[in-house]
Backbone as numpy.savetxt, mean C-alpha at the origin, in Angstrom:
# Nx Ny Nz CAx CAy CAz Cx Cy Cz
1.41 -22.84 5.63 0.57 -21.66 5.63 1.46 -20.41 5.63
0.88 -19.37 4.75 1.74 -18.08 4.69 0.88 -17.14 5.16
1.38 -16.30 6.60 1.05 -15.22 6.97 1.31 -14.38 6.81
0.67 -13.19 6.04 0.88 -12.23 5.49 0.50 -11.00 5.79
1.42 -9.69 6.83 0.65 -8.64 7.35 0.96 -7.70 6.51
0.39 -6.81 6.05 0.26 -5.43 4.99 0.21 -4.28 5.86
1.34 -3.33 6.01 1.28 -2.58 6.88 1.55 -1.66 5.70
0.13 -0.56 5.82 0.58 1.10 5.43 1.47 1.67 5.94
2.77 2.45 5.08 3.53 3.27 5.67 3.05 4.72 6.18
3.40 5.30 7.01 2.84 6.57 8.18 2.66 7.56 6.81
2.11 8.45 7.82 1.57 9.84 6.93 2.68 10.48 6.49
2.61 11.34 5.52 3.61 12.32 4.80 3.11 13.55 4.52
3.41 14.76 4.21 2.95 15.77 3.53 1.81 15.39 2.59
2.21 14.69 1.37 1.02 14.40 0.34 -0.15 13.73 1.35
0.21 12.56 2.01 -1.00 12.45 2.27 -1.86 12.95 3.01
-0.98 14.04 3.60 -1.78 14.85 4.62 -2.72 15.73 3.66
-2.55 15.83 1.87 -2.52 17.04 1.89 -3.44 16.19 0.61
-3.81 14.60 0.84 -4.45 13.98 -0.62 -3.86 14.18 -1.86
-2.45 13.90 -2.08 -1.84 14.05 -3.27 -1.06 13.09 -3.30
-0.95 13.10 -4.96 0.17 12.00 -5.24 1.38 11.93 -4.72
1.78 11.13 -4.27 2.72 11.35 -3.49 4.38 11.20 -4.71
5.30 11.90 -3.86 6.75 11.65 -4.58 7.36 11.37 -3.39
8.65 10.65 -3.23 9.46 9.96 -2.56 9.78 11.00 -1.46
8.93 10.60 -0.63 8.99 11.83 0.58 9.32 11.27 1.80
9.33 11.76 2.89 9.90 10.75 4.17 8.80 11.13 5.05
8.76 9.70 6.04 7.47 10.70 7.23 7.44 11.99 7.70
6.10 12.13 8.18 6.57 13.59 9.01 6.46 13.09 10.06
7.00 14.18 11.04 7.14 13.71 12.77 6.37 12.96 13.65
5.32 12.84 13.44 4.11 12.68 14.21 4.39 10.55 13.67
3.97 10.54 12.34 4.02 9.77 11.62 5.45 8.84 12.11
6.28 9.53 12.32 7.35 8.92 12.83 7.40 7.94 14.63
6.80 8.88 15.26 6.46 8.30 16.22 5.63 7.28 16.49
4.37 7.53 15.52 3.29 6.53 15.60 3.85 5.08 15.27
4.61 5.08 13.84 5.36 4.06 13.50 6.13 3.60 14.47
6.92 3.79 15.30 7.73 3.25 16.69 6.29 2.39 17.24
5.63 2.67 17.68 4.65 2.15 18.41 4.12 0.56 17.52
4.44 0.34 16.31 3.67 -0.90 15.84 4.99 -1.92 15.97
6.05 -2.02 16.40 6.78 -2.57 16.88 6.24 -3.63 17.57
5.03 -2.89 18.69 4.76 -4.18 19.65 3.29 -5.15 18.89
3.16 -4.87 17.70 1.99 -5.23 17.04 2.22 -6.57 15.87
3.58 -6.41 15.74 3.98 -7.14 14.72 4.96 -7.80 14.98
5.10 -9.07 14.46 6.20 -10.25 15.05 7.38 -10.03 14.37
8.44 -9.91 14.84 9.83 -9.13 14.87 10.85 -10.55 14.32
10.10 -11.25 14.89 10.89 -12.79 14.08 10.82 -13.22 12.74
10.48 -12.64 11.75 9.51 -13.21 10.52 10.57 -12.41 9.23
10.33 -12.72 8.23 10.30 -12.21 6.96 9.86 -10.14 6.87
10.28 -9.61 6.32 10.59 -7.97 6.25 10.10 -8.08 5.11
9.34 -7.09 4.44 10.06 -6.36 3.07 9.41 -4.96 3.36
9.86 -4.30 2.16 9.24 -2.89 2.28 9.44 -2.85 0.76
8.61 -1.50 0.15 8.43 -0.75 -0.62 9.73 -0.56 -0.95
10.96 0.01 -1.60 11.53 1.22 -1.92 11.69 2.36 -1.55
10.18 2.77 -1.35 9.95 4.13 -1.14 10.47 4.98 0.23
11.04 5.54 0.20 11.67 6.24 1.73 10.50 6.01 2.99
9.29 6.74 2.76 8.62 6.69 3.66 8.10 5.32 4.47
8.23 4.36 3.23 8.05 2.85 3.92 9.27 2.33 4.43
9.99 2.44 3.97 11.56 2.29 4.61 11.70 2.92 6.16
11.21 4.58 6.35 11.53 4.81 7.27 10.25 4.16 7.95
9.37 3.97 7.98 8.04 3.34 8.31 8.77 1.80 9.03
9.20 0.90 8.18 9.88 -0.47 8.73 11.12 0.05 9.65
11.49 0.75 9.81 13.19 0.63 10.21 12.41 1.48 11.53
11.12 2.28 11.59 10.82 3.09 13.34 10.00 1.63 13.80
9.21 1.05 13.09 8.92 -0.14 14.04 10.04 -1.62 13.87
11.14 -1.31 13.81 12.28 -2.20 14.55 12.57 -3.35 13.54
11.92 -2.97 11.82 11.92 -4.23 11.43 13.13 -4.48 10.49
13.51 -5.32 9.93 15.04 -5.50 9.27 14.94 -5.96 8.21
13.70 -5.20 7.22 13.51 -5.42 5.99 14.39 -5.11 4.62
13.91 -6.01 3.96 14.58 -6.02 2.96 13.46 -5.44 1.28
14.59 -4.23 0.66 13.38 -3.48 -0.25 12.87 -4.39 -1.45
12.29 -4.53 -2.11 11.42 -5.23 -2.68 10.42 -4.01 -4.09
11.01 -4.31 -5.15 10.25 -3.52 -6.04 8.83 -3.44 -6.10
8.74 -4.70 -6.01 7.12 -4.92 -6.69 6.51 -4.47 -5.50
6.67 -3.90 -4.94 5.77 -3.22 -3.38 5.80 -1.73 -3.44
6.32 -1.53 -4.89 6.10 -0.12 -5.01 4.67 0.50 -5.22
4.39 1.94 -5.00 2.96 2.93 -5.34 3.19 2.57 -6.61
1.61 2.70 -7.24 1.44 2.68 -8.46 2.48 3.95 -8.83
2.79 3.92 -10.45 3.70 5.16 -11.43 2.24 6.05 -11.63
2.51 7.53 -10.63 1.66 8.48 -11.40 2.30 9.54 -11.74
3.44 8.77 -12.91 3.87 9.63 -13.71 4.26 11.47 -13.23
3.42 12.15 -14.35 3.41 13.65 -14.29 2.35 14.19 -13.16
1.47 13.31 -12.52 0.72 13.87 -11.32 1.43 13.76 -10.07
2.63 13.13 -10.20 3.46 12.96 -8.96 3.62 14.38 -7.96
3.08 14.43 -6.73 3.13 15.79 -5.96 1.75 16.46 -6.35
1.07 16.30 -7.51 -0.48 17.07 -7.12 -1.49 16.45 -6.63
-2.46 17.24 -6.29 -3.56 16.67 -5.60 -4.68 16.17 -6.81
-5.35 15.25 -6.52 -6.91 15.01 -7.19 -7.24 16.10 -7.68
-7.71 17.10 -6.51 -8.69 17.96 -6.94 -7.89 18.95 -8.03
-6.54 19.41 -7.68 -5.83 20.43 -8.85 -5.87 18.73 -10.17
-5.75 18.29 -10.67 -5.89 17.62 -11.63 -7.00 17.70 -11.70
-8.20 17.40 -11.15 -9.97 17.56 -11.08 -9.87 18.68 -12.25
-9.49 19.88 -11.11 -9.74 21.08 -12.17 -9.39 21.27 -13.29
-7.76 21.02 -13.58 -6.96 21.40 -14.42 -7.06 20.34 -15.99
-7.76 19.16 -15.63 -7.93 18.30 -16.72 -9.03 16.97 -16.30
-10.23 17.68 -16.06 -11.58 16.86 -15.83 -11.65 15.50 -16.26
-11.24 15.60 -17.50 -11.30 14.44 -18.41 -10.55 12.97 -17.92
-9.09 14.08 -17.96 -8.29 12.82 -17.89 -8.00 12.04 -15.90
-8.80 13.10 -14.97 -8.88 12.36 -13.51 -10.07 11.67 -13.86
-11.16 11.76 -14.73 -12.22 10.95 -14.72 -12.04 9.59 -15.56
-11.23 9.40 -16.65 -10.74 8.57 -17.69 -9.87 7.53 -16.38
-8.99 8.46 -16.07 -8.38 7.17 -14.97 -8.91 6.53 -13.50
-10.16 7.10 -13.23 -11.02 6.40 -12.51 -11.68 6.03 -12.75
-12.26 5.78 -14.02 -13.17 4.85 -14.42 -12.55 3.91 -15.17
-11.41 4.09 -16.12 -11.18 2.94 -17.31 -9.34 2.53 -16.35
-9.90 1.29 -16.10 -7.89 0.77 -15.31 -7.52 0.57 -16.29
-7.66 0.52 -17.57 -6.77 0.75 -18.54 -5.88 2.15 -18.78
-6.26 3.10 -18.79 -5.96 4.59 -18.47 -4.34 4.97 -17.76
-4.37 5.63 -18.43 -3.03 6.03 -17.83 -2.41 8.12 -18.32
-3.63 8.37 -18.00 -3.39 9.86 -18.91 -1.76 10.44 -17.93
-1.30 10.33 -16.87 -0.37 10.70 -15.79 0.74 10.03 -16.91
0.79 9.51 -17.71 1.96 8.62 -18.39 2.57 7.80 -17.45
2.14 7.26 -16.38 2.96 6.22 -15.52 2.12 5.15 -15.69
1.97 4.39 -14.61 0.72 2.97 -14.97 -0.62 3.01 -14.46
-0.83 2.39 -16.06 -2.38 2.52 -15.39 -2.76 1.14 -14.21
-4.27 1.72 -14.20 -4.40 0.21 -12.73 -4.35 -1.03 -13.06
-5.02 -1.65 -14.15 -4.21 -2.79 -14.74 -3.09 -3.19 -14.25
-2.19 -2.10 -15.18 -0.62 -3.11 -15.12 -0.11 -3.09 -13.31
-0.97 -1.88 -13.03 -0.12 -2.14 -11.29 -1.07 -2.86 -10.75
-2.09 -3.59 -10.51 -3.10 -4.42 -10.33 -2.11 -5.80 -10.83
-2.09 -6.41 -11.94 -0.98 -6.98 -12.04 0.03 -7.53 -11.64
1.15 -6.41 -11.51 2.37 -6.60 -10.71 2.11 -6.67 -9.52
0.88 -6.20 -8.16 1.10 -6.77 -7.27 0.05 -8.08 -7.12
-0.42 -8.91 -8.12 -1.45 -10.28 -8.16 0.13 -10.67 -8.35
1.03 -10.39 -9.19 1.86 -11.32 -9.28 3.11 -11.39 -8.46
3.19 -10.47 -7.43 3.78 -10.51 -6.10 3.21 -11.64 -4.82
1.48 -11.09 -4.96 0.99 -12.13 -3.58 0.83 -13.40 -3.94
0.93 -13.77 -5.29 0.65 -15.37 -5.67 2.22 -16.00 -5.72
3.25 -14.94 -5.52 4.33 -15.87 -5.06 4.23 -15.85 -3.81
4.42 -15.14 -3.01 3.86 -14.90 -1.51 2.96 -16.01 -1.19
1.82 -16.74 -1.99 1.59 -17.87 -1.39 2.21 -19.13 -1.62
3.13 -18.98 -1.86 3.65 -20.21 -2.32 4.27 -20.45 -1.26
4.70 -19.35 -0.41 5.71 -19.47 0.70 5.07 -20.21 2.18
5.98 -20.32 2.89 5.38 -20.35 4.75 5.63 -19.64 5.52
5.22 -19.56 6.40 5.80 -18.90 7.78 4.77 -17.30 7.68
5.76 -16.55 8.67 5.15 -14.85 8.97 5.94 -14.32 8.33
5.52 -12.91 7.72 5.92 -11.74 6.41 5.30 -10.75 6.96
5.83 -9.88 7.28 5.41 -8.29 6.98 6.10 -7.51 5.96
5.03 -6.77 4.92 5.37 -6.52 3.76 4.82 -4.46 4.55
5.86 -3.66 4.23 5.24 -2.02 4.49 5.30 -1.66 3.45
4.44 -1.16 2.67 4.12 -0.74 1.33 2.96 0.54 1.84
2.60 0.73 0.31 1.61 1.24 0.32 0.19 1.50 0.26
-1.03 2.11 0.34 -2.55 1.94 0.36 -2.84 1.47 -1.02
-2.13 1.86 -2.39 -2.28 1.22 -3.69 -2.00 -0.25 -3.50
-0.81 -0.62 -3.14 -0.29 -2.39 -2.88 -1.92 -2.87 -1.89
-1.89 -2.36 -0.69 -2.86 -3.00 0.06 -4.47 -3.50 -0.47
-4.63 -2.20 -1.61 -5.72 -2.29 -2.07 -6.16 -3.58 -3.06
-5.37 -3.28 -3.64 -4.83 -4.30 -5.33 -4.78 -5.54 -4.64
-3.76 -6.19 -3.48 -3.54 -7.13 -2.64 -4.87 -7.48 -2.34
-6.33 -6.83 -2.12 -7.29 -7.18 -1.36 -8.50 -7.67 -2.91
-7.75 -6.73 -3.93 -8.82 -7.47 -4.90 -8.80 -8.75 -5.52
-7.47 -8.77 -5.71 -7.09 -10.07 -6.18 -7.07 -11.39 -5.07
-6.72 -11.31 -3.68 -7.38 -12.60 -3.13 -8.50 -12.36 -2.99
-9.28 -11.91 -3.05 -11.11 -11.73 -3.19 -10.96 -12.81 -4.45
-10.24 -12.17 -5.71 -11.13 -12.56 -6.93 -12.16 -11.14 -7.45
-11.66 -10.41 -7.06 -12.82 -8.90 -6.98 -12.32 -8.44 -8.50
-13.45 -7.59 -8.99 -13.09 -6.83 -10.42 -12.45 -5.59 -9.70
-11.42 -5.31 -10.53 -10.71 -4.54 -10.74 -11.68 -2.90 -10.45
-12.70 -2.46 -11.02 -13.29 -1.96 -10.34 -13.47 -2.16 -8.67
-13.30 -2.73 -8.15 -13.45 -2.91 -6.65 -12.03 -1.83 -5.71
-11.39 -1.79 -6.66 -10.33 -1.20 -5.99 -10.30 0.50 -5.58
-11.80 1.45 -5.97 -11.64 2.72 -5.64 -12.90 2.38 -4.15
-12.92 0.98 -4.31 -14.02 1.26 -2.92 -13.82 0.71 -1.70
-12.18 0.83 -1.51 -11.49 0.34 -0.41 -10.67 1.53 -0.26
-10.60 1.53 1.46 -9.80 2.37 2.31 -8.93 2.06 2.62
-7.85 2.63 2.79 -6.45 1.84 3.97 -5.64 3.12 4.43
-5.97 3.15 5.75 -5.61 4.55 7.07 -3.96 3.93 6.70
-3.16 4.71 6.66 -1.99 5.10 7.46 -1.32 4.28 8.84
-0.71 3.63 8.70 -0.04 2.66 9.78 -1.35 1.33 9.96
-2.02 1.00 9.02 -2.87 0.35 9.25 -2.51 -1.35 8.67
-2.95 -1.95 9.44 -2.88 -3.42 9.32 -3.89 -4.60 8.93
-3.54 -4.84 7.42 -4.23 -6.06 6.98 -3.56 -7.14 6.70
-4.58 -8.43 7.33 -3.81 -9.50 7.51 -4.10 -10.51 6.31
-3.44 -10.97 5.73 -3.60 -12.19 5.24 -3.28 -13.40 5.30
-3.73 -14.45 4.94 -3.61 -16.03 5.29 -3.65 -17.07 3.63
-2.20 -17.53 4.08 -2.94 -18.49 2.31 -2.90 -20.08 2.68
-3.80 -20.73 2.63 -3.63 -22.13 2.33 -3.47 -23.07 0.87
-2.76 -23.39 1.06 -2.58 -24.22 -0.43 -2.12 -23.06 -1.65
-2.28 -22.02 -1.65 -2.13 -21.19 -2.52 -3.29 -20.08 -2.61
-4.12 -20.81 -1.72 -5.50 -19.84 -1.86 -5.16 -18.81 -0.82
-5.53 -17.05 -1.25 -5.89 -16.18 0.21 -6.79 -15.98 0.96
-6.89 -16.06 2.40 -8.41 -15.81 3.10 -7.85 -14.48 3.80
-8.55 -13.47 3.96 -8.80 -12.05 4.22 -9.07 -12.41 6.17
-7.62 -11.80 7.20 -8.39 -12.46 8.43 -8.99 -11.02 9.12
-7.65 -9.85 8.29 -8.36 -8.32 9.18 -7.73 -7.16 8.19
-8.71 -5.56 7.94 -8.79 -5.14 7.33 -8.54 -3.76 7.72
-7.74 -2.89 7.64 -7.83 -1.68 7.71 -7.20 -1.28 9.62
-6.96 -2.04 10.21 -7.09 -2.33 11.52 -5.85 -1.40 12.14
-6.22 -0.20 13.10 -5.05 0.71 13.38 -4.39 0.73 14.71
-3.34 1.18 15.22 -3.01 0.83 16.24 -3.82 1.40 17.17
-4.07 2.52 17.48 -5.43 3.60 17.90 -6.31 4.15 17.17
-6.77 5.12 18.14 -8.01 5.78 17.34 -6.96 7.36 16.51
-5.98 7.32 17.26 -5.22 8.54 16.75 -4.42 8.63 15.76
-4.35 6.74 15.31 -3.27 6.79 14.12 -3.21 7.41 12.74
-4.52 7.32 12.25 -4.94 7.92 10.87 -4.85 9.45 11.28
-4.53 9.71 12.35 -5.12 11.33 12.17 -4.08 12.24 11.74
């Protein structure tokens, strides 16, 4: 059996601020909170992280000795990297509506949801092949994508899932199959904030 915990990396500027994010590092607060999931997660097991600084610094404040891992990267949003929804909302209606409705889409020139839908189905189906405990710190895109594909969920399913900031979803695979054991799950009530 492969146990599999999905930990969101802490808040940053963008996400404080609902924007695409670029390779940013926690902010302070975020930093601390992360120390605290230390006692939440089994310290004996398998690491990985994202790439991304903020998940990096995210694994390394709760004590873990991960190792980086591409395919645990944020989706590529390209030329929206650093703006928000809503300034793209305004500035090109079309093309924030084209890429939330069609996962084929990719107006940002990075990937559309498809291909990063994809690359992480074809991350967790090696992931079940494995045994033991894994904590993977990535991001709310990985966590999401991660939750459609052991569902079996359409690809549409993926703008109607949440995932807070230092938050913990668990997974379980038998035989190769995933069962969903907890979702969104935070260390407090103060962590998302």
């Amino acid at each position: 059996m492969r146990r599999l915990l999905l930990v969101r990396h802490g808040s940053t500027d963008a996400t404080r601020q609902s924007a695409f994010p670029r390779d940013e590092p926690l902010d302070e607060r975020a930093r601390q909170q992360a120390a605290r999931l230390a006692a939440r997660l089994p310290q004996r097991c398998e690491a990985v992280s994202s790439p991304a600084l903020r998940c990096r610094e995210t694994a390394l404040a709760a004590r873990l000795d991960s190792a980086s891992d591409p395919a645990l990267a944020e989706c590529d949003f390209g030329a929206w990297a650093g703006r928000s929804l809503a300034d793209i909302d305004a500035a090109d209606p079309a093309a924030a509506r084209a890429w939330m409705t069609d996962p084929d889409s990719a107006p940002h020139g990075g990937e559309s949801l498809t291909d990063f839908a994809r690359r992480v189905a074809t991350w967790l189906d090696g992931q079940a092949q494995r045994t033991g405990n894994a904590v993977a710190v990535t991001h709310a895109g990985v966590v999401k994508g991660a939750l459609v594909h052991a569902l079996g969920a359409p690809i549409e399913s993926f703008w109607r899932i949440d995932v807070a900031p230092l938050a913990i979803t668990e997974l379980h695979a038998h035989d190769g199959r995933w069962t969903i054991s907890r979702v969104n799950q935070l260390l407090d009530a103060d962590a998302a904030a």
